[in-house]
C-alpha positions in Angstrom: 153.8 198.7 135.2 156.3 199.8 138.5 158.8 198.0 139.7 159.0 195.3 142.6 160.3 195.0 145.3 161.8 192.2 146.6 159.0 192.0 149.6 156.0 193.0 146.9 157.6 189.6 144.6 157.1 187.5 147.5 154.0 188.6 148.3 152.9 189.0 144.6 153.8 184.9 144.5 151.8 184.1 146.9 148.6 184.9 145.5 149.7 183.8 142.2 150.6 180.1 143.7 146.9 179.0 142.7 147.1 180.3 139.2 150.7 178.6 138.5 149.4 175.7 140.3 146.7 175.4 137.9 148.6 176.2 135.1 150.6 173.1 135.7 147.8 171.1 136.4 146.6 171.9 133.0 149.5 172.0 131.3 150.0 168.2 132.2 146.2 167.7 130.5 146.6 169.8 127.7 150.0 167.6 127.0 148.5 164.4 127.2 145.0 165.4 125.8 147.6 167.0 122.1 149.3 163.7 121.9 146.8 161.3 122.2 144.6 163.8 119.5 148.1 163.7 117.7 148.4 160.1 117.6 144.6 158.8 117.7 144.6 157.1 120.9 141.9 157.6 123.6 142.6 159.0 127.0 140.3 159.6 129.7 140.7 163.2 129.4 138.6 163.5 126.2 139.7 164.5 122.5 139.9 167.5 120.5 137.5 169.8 122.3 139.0 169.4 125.5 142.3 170.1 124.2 140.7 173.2 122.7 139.5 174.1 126.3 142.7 173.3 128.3 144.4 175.6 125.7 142.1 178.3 126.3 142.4 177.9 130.2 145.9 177.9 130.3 145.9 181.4 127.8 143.7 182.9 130.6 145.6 181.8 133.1 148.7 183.4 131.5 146.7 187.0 131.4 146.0 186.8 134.8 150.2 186.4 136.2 151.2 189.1 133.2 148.6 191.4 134.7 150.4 191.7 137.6 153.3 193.2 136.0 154.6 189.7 136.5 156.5 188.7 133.1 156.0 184.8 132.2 159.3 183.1 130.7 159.1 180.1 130.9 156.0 177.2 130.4 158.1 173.9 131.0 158.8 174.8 133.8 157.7 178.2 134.5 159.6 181.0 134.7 158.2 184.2 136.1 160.4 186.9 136.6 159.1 190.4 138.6 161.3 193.5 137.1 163.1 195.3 139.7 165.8 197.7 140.7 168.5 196.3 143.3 171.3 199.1 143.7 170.7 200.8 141.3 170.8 197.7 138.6 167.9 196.9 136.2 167.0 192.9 137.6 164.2 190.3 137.3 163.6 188.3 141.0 162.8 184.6 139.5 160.4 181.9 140.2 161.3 178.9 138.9 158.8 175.9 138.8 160.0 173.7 142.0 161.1 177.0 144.0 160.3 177.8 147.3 159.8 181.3 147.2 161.2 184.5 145.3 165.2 183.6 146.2 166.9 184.4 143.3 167.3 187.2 140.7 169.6 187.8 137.1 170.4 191.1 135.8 168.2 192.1 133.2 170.8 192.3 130.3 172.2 188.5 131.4 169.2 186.6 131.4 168.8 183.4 133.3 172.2 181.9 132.6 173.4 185.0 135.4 170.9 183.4 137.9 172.2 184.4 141.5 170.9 183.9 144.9 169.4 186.6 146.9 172.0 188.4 149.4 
């Protein structure tokens, strides 16, 4: 897939907000549902096959932000980078869980640990 650009990120975010909403909305299930299978309690949530189906969802969900060209990193939290070019330099803008918007970007070959703010 192309590159982004730093307006196409922001714009691709916004329609992804109610998939990564729901991803963390399931995610939260899907962790209590796989402890309390784990461990034999009960939970409200169900058992086993609910688990199975949360699991499912949240693969789905996953296809539809890598789709976009969109590159998932992270799951707790998430981490989605969108591969660019800024001045000539290979980059990923970031969304990390609890962002705002698409504010932030790493070179490619420094990862997250390079994180820097959008000029």
């Amino acid at each position: 897939m192309g590159l982004f650009s730093v307006p196409g990120a922001r714009e691709e975010l916004a329609r992804l907000r109610p998939v990564l909403d729901e991803i963390v909305a399931v995610r939260a299930d899907a962790a209590e549902l796989a402890a309390a299978v784990h461990s034999g309690d009960r939970t409200s949530l169900g058992g086993l096959p609910e688990l199975k189906a949360a699991q499912a969802r949240l693969d789905e969900l996953m296809t539809v932000v890598q789709r976009t060209g969109a590159e998932l990193k992270g799951f707790a939290p998430l981490l989605v980078d969108f591969p660019a070019d800024l001045d000539g330099v290979p980059v990923l803008l970031c969304w990390l869980e609890g962002d705002e918007g698409v504010d932030w970007y790493h070179r490619a070959d420094l990862g997250f640990a390079g994180r820097r703010r959008l000029p």
